[in-house]
Backbone as JSON, one array per atom type, in Angstrom:
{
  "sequence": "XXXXXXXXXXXXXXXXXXXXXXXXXXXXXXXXXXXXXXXXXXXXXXXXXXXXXXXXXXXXXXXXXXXXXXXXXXXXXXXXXXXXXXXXXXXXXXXXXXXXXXXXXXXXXXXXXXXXXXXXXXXXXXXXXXXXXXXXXXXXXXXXXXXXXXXXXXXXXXXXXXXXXXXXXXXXXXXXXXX",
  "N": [[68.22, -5.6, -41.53], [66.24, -8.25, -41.25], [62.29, -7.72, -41.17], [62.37, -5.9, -39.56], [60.98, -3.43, -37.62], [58.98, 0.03, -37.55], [60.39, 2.83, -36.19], [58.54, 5.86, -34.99], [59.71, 9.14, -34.0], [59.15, 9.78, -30.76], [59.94, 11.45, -28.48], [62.54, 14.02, -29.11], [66.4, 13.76, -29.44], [67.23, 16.41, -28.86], [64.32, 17.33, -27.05], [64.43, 15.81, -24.86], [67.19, 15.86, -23.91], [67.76, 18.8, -23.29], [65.18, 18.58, -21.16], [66.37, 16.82, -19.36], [68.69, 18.11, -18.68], [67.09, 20.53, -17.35], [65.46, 18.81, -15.02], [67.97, 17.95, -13.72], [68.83, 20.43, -12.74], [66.78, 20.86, -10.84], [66.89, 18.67, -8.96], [69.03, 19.2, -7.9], [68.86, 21.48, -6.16], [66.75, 20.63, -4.81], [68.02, 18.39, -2.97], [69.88, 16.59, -0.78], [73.38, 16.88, -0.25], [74.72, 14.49, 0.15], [73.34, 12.72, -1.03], [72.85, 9.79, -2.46], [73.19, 8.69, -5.7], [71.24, 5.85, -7.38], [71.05, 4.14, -10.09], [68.87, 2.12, -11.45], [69.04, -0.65, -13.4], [68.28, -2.33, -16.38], [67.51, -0.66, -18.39], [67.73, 2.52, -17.51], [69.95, 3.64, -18.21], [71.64, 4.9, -19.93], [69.64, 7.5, -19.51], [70.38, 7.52, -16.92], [73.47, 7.92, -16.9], [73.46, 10.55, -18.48], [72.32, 12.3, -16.84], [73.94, 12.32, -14.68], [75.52, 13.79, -15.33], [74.56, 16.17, -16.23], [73.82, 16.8, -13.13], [76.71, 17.09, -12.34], [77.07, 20.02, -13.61], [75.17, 21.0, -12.54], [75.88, 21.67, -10.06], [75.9, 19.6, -7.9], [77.84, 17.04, -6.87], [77.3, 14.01, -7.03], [77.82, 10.4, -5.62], [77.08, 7.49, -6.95], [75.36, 4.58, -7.43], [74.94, 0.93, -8.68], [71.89, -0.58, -9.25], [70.52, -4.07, -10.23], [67.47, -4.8, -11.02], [64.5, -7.44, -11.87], [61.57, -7.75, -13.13], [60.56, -8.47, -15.74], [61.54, -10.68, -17.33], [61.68, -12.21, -20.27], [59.44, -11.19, -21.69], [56.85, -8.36, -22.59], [55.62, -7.82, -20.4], [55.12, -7.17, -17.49], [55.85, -9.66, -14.77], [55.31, -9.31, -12.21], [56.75, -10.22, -9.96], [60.12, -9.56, -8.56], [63.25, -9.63, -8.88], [66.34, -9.37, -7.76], [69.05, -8.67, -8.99], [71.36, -7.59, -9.48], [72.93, -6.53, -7.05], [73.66, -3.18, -4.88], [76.27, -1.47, -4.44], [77.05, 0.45, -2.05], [76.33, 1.84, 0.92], [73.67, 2.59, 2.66], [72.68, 3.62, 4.59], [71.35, 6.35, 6.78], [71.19, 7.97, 4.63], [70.32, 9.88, 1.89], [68.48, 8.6, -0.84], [68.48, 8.71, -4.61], [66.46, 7.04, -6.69], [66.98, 6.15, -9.96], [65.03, 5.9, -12.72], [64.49, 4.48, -15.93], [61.67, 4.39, -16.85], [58.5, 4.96, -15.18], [56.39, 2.31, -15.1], [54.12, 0.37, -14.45], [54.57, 0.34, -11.3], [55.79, -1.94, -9.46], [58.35, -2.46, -10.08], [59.72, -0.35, -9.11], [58.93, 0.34, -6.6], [59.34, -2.11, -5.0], [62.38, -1.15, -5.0], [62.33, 1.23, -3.55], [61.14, 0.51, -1.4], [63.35, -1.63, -0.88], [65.61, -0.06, -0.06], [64.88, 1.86, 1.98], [64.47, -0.42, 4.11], [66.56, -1.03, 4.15], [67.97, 1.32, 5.98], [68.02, 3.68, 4.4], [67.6, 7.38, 4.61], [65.82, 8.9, 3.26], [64.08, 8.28, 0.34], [63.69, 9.12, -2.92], [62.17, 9.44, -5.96], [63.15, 9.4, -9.52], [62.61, 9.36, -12.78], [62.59, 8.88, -16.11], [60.34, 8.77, -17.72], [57.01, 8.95, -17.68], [53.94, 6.64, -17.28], [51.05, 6.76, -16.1], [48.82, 5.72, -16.11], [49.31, 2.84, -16.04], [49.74, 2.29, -14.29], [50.09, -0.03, -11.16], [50.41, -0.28, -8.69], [50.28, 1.78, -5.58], [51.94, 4.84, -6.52], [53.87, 7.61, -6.67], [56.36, 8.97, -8.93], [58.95, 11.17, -7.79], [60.21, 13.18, -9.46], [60.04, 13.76, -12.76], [60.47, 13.45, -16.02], [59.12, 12.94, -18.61], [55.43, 12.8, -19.15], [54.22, 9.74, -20.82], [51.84, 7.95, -23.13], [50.06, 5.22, -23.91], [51.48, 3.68, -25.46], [54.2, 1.49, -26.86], [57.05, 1.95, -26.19], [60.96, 3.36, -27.38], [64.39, 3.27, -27.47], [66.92, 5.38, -26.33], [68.0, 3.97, -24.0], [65.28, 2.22, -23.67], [64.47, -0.73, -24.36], [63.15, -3.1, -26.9], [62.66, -6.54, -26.71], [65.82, -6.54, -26.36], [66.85, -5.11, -28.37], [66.84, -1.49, -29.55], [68.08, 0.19, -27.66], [70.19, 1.81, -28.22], [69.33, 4.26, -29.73], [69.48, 7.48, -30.21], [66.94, 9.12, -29.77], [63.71, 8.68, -28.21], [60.95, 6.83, -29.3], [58.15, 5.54, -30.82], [57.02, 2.25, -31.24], [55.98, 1.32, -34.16], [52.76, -0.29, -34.91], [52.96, -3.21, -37.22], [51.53, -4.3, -40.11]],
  "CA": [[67.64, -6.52, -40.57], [64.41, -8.44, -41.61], [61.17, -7.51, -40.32], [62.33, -4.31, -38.39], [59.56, -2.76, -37.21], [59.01, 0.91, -38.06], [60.12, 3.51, -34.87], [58.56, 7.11, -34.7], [60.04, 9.7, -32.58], [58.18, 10.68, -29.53], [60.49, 13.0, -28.05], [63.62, 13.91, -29.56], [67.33, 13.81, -28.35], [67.35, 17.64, -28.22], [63.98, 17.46, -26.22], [65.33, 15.02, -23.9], [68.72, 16.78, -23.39], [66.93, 19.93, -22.41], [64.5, 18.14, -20.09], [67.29, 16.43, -18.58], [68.99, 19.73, -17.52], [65.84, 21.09, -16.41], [65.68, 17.75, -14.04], [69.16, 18.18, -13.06], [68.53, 22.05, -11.48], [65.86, 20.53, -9.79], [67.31, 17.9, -8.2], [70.18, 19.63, -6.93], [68.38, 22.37, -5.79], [66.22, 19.5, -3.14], [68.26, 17.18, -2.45], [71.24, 16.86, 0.44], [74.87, 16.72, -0.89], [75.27, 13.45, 0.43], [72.66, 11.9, -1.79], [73.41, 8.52, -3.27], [71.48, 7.96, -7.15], [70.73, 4.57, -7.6], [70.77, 3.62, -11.38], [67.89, 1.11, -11.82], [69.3, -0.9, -14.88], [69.23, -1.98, -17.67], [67.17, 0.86, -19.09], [67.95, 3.37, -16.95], [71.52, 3.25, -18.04], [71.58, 6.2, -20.7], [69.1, 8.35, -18.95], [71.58, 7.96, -15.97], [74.77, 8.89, -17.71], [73.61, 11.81, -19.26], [71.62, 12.77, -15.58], [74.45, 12.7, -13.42], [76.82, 14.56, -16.07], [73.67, 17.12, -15.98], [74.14, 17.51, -12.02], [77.58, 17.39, -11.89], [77.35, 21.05, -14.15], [74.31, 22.04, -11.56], [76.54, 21.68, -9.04], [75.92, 18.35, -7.31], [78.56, 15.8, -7.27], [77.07, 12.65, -6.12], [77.62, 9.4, -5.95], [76.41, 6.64, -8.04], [75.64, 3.12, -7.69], [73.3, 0.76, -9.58], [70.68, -2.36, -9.28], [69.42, -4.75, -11.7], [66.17, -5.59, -10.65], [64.01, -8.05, -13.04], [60.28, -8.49, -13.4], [60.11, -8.96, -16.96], [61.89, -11.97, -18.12], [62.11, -12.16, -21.92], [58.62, -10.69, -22.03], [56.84, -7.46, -22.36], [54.68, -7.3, -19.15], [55.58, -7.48, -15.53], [55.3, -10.55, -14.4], [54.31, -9.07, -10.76], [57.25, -10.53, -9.34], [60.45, -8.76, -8.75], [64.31, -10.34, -7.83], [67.67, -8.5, -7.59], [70.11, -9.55, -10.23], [72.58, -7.0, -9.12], [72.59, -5.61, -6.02], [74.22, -2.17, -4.64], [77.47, -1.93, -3.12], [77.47, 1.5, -1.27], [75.36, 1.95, 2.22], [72.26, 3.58, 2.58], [71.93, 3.82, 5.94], [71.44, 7.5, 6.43], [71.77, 9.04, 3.35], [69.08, 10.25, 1.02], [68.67, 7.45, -1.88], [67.95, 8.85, -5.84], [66.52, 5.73, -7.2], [66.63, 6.83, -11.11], [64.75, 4.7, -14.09], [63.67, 4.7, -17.54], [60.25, 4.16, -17.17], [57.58, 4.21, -14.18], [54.88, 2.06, -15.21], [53.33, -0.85, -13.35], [55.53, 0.43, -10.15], [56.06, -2.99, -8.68], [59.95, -2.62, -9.64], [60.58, 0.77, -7.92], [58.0, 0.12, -5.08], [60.91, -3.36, -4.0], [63.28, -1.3, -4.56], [62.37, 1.67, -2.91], [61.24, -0.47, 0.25], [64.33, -2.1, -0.08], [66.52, 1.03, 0.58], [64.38, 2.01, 3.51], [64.67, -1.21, 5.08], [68.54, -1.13, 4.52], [68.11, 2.37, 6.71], [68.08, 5.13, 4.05], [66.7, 8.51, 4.98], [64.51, 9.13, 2.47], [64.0, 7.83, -1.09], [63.21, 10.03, -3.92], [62.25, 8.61, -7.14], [63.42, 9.87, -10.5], [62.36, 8.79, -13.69], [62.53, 9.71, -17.84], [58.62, 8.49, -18.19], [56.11, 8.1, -16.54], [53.17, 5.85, -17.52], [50.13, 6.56, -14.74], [47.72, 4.41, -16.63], [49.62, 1.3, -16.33], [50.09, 1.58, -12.59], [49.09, -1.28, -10.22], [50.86, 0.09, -7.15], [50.23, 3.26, -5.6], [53.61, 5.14, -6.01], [54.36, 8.12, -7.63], [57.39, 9.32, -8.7], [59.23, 12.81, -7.45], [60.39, 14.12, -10.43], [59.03, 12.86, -14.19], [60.71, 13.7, -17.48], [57.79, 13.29, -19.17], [54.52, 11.92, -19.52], [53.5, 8.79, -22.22], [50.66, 7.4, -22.97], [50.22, 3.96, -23.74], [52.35, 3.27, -26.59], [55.45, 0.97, -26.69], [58.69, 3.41, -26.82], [61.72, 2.28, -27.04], [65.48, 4.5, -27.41], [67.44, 6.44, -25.14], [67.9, 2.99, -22.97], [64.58, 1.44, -23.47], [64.68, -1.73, -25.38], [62.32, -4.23, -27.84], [63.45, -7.7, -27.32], [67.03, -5.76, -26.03], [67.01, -4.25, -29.45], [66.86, -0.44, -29.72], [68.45, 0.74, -26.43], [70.9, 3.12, -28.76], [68.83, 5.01, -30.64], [69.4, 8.64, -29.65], [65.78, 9.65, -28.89], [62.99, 7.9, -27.83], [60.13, 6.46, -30.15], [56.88, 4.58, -30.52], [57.0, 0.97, -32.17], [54.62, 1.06, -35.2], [52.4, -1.17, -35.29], [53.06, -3.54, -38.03], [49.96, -4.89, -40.11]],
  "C": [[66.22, -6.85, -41.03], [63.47, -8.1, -40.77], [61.54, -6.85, -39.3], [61.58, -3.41, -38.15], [60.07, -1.39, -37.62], [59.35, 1.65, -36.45], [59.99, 5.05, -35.83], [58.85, 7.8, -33.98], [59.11, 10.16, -32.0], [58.32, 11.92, -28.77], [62.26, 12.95, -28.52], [65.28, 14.08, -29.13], [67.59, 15.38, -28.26], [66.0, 17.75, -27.38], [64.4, 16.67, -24.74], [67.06, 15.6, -23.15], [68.19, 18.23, -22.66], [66.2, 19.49, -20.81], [65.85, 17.78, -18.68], [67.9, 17.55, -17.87], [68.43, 19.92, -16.64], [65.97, 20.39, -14.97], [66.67, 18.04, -13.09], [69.18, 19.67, -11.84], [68.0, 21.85, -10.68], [66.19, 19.57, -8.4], [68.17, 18.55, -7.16], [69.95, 20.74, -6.29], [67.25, 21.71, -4.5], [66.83, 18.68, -2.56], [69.7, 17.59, -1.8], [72.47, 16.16, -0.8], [75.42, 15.34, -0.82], [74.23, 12.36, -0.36], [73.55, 10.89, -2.51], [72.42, 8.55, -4.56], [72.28, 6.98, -7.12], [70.51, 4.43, -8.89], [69.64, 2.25, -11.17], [68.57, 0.25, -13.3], [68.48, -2.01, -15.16], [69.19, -0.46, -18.45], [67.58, 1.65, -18.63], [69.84, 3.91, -16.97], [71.5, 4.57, -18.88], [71.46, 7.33, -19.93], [69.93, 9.0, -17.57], [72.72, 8.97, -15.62], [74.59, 10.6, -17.84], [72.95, 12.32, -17.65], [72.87, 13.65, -14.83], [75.62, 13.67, -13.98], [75.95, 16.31, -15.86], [73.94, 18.01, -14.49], [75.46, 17.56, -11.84], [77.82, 19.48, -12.73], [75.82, 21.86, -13.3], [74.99, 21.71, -10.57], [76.42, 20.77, -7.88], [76.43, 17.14, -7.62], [78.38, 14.53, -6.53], [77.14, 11.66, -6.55], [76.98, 8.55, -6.47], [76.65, 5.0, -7.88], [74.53, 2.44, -8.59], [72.61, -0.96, -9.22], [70.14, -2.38, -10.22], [68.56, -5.55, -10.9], [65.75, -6.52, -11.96], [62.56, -8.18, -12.76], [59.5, -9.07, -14.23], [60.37, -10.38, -17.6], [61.87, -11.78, -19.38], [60.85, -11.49, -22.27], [58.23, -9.56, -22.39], [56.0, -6.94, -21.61], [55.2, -7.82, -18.3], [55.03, -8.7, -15.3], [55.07, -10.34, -13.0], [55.6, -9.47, -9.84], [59.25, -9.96, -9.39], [62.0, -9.25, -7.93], [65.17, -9.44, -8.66], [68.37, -9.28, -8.23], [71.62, -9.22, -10.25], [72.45, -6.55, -8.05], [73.91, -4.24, -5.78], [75.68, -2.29, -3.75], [77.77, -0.81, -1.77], [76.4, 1.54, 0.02], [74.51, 3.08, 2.19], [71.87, 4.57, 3.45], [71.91, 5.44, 6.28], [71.46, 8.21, 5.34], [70.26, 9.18, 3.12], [69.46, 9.49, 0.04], [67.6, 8.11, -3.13], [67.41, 7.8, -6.45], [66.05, 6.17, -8.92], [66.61, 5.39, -12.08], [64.48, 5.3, -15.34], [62.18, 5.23, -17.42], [59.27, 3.82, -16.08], [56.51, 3.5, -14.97], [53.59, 1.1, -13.81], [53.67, -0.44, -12.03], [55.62, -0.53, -9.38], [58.04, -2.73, -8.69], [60.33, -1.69, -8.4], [59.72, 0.73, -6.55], [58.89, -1.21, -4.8], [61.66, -2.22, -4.0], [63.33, 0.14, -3.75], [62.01, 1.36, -1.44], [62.21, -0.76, 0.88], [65.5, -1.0, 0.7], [65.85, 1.45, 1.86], [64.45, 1.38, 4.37], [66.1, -1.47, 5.16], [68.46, 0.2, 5.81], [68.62, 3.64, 5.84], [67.17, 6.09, 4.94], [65.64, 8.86, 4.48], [65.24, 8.52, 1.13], [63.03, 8.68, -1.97], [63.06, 8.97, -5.35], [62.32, 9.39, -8.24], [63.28, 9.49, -11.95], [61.61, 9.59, -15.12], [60.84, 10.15, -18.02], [58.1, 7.92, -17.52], [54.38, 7.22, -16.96], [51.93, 5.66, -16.47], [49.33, 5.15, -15.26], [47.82, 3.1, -16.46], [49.99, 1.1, -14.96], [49.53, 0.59, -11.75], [49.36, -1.02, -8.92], [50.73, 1.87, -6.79], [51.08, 4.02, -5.18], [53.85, 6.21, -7.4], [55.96, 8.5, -7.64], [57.8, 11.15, -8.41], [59.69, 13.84, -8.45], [60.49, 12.67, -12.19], [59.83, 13.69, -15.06], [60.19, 14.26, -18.38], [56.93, 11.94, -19.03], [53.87, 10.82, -20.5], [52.36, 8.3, -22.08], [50.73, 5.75, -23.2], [50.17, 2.94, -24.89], [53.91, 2.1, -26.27], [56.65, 1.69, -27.57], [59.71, 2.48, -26.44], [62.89, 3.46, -27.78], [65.79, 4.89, -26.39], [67.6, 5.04, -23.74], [66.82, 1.65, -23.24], [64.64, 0.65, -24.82], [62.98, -2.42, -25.74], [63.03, -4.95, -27.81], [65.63, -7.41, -27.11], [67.78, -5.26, -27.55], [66.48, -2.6, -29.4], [67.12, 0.82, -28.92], [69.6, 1.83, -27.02], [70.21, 4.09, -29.24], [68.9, 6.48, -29.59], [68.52, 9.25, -28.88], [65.14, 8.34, -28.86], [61.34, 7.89, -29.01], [59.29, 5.81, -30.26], [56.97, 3.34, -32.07], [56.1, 1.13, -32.85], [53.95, -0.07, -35.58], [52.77, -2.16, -36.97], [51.96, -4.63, -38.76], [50.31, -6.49, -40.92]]
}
């Protein structure tokens, strides 16, 4: 492929598979049986998979639905604004709602869509997410359980895409600048 940028790993798919576990004990160790996770996609599609395969071997078999939010458009910054592309099919109302992503940064996505589950009539909303990005926040919203921490590099693997190029790559990696 011409002009393929260079990726370094950041964290590798055996740290990531570990973490993930870790996550998984945790979760199922707070959260009610009747929890719904919420896939966030596109990215959040990997991190998902391998999540809920995680709690189904910590002993929480829960359901799974997913939303495609959008704020990006073909770009690579939030454009601030934030519409449903897919929406959910299972009911909220009561339950406890996982809302699991790739990547907190800006938190405008998961701040709609954790609103929106509350105003459907969830119970509570937990937020779950691979990476978390404080620096780049504009909304004040953390998440409940973090992966790990990045700094403020463009990664991309394990889900997260360049241009919807590099969403296979096993682990996760920082685009190298190219001079």
């Amino acid at each position: 492929m011409p002009n393929r940028p260079s990726v370094s790993i950041r964290f590798s798919a055996a740290e990531i598979a570990a973490r993930v576990d870790v996550m998984a004990g945790e979760l199922a160790g707070k959260l009610p049986a009747d929890t719904l996770v919420v896939s966030v996609l596109k990215g959040s599609f990997v991190f998902a998979a391998d999540l809920i395969r995680a709690l189904s071997l910590a002993g929480a078999d829960w359901s799974m639905d997913f939303l495609t939010l959008s704020s990006y458009g073909s770009g690579t910054e939030s454009s601030g604004s934030v519409r449903i592309v897919r929406d959910i099919v299972d009911d909220v109302r009561g339950r406890d709602v996982l809302l699991v992503d790739d990547i907190l940064e800006s938190g405008l996505t998961l701040s709609f869509a954790k609103k929106l589950m509350l105003e459907r009539g969830a119970r509570r909303v937990s937020i779950c997410t691979l990476l978390d990005k404080t620096m780049k926040r504009r909304t004040a919203l953390d998440a409940d359980f973090v992966g790990f921490q990045a700094g403020d590099e463009f990664l991309v693997g394990y889900g997260l895409d360049w241009a919807h190029r590099f969403r296979g790559l096993p682990y996760i990696g920082v685009v190298e600048k190219t001079v």
